[in-house]
C-alpha positions, -999 to 999 in steps of 0.1 A, spaced: 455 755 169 429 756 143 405 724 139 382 717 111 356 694 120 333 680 89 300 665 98 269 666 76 248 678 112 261 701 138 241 718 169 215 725 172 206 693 156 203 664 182 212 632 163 236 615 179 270 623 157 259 656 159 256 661 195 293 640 199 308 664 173 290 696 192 303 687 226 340 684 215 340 715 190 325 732 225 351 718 243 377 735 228 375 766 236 404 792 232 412 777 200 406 787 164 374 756 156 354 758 126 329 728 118 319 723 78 278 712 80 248 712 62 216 734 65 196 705 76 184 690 104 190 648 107 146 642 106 141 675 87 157 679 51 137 709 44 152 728 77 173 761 65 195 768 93 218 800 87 245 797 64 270 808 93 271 810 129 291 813 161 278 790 190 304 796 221 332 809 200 329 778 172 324 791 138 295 774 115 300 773 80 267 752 64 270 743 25 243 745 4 231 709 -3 203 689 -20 173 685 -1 157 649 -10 160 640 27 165 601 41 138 581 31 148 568 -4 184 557 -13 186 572 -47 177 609 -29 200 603 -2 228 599 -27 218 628 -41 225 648 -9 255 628 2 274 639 -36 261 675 -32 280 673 5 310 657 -10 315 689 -32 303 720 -12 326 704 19 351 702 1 358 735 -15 344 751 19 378 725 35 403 745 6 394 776 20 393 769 54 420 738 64 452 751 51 476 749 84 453 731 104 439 694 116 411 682 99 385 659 118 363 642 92 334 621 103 315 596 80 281 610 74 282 613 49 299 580 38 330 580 23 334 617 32 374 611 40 382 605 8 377 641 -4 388 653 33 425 633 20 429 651 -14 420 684 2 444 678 31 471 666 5 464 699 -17 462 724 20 487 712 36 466 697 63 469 671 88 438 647 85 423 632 117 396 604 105 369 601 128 353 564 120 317 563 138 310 539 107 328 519 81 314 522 44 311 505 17 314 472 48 280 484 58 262 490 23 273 457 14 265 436 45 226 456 45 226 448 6 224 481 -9 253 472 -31 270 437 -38 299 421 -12 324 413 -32 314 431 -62 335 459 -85 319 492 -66 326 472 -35 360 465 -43 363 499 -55 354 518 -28 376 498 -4 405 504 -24 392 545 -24 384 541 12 415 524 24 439 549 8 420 579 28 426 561 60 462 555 51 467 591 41 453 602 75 476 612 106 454 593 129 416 571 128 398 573 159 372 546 160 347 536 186 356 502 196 382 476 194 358 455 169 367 483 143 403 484 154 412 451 145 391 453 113 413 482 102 445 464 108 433 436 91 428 465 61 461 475 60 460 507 85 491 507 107 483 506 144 499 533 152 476 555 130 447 540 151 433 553 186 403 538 201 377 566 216 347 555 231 314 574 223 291 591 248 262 600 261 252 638 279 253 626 315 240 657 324 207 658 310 199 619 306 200 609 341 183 578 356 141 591 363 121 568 386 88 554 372 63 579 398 82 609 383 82 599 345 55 618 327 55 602 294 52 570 315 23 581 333 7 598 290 13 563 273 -5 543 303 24 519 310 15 517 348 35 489 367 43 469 338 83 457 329 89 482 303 118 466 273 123 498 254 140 502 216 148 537 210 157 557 177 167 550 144 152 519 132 175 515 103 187 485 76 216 478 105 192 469 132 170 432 134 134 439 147 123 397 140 140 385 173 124 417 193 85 401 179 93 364 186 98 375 224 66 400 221 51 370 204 58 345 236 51 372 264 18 387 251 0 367 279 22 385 304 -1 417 308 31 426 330 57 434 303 54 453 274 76 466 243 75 503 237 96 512 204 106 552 201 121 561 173 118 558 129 135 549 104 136 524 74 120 492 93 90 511 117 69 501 85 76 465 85 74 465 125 40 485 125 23 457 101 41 426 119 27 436 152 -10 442 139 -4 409 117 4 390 150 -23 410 170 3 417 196 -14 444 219 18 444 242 37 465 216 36 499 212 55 521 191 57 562 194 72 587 174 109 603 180 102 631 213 110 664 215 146 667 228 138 686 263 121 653 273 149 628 265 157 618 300 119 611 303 120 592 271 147 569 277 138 564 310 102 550 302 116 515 296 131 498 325 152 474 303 167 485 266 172 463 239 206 472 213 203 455 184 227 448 156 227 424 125 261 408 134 271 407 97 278 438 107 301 438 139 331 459 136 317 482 110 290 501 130 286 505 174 253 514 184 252 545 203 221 538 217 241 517 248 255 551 258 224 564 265 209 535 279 237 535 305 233 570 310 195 562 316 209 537 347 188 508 324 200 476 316 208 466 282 200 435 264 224 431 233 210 412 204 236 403 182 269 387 180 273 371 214 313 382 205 301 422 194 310 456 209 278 460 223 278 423 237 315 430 252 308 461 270 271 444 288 295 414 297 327 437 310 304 464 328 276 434 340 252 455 334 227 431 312 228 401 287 237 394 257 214 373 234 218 357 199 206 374 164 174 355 158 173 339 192 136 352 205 129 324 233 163 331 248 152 373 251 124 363 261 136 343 290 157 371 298 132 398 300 110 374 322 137 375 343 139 411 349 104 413 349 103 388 378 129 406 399 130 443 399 156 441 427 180 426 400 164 449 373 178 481 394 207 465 404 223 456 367 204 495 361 229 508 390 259 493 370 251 507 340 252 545 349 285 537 373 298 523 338 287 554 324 303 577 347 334 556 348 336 551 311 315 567 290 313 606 302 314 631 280 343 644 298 367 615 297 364 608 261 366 648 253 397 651 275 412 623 257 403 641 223 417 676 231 451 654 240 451 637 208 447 665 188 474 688 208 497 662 199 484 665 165 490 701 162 529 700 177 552 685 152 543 654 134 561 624 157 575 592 139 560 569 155 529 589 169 531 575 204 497 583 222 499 604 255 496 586 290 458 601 285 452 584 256 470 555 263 446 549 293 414 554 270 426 533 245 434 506 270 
């Protein structure tokens, strides 16, 4: 079986859809897996990785791209279009005969992964971790509604529809692609992961970055990683706002993105001592990092439920941390805290009510650990690595075989997707 993934960052990058797409290209050894990338790194446009490589018996191709990096739109257009074109030629060379997995970074991507499916021969497996243009519209970067909206729906929707199957990451996204048009059967829901292995649940004596920052004793609520246009940051400083007399708790923020800017000046403008914010760490000490907090805060703007999940749950789970979802009291994030009981769920814009709930942790670390406790048995249950990669090598052994009529998912994936 030979399987082309497509993802703009591939090991040994450590962003998040790089690190899913690395640990399912490794998993399938004893086939014939190539993965179509970039040269760069997700913080480091200027990065020059080789322009091939074999990492356990996976072969590398990396396009040439632009280099304008992440920090201005016009830029990062620049570098999605140079993808678009470089991946694509590099998938007429290499797909013919095979099973295409195309993720969206960049956006949009399975567009060109259908016309050079059609034009190969190949069998195109779309791997939805986001839904674009729903979330350049509902951030504002281009107009709901509008004619390049419309457009690109129209674009979009036809790719998903020419594609064998669209794994997405929750049932949120599901339904949203049914109500698009996608026939259900052409639709398999895969959780996303965390590595279980090397985030694992570190008490506060052993934490070392704990012990650098000074956070002592206090209630840690931790936010960690991309601070992006998806994400809401105003209910996160109205609870700062009402707890900066409890010298107790504070909010530690690890991460980037386009929003540390705005958060940065809000917190000195409101003189709120309790927050502190630190840069992305190295990856060796990511247990240590996630594990600094002793409660984790998800956010999403819940205009944009069912487009995007928040991989940062995963990892809090993996962490054995509560989560507190801020969001749509209805949204994937806000679903799996409820199902699994491991946290609460609190409404975009509501900062009293997170307030009240991280006072409540803060007042009983018994209950703190306990709702901790369900979140890493939710992780082990649920989100390993190894139950969503066994479900993947399933789905795309069945993809492989001849093409069935009515794609029936295995008893494996069946399970999963239940």
């Amino acid at each position: 079986m030979r399987v082309v993934f497509v993802n703009r960052y591939f090991h040994p990058d450590h962003s998040a859809t790089s690190r899913m797409v690395s640990d399912l290209a490794f998993s399938l050894a004893g086939h014939d897996v190539h993965v179509v990338t970039s040269r760069q790194r997700y913080g480091d446009a200027a990065s020059d990785l080789p322009a091939a490589e074999e990492f356990r018996s996976v072969v590398v191709h990396r396009v040439p791209t632009t280099r304008f990096g992440r920090r201005r739109l016009a830029g990062r257009f620049l570098d999605y279009a140079s993808f678009y074109v470089t991946a694509s030629l590099a998938l007429l060379r290499l797909a013919r005969g095979g099973v295409v997995v195309a993720c969206t970074d960049p956006p949009m991507f399975s567009v060109c992964a259908a016309i050079a499916c059609r034009l190969t021969g190949a069998r195109l497996i779309n791997w939805l971790h986001d839904l674009f243009p729903e979330v350049a519209a509902g951030v504002g970067v281009i107009r709901a509604g509008g004619l390049p909206d419309r457009a690109l729906r129209r674009w979009r929707d036809w790719s998903l529809s020419a594609a064998a199957l669209n794994v997405v990451p929750g049932g949120r996204m599901a339904q949203h692609l049914r109500e698009r048009g996608v026939e259900p059967t052409a639709i398999r829901v895969i959780p996303n992961w965390a590595d279980g292995d090397r985030i694992r649940p570190v008490p506060r004596e052993a934490n070392a970055l704990r012990r650098r920052w000074g956070l002592g004793d206090a209630m840690v609520v931790g936010y960690s990683g991309n601070m992006g246009r998806a994400h809401e940051f105003s209910t996160l400083l109205e609870a700062a706002t009402l707890l900066r007399h409890r010298t107790d708790i504070r909010f530690l923020l690890i991460g980037d993105g386009h929003h540390r800017p705005w958060i940065e000046a809000e917190a000195r403008r409101r003189g709120l001592e309790n927050v502190m914010l630190q840069p992305l760490q190295d990856d060796t000490l990511l247990a240590d990092s996630l594990g600094t907090a002793d409660a984790h805060l998800v956010s999403l703007r819940p205009k944009l439920e069912g487009f995007v999940v928040p991989s940062k749950f995963y990892a809090a789970a993996a962490a054995g941390r509560p989560v507190l979802a801020v969001g749509d009291g209805d949204g994937e994030i806000a679903r799996l805290v409820m199902a699994n009981a491991c946290g609460a769920s609190v409404p975009h814009g509501d900062g009293p009510a997170l307030a009240r709930e991280i006072a409540r942790l803060a007042d009983d670390p018994g209950l703190c650990r306990a709702l901790g406790g369900r979140a890493r048995h939710a992780f082990e249950t649920r989100f390993h690595p190894q139950a969503a990669t066994t479900a993947w090598v399933d789905l795309l052994a069945t993809m492989a075989g001849p093409p069935s009529p009515d794609r029936r998912p295995s008893p494996a994936l069946a399970a999963i997707d239940g």
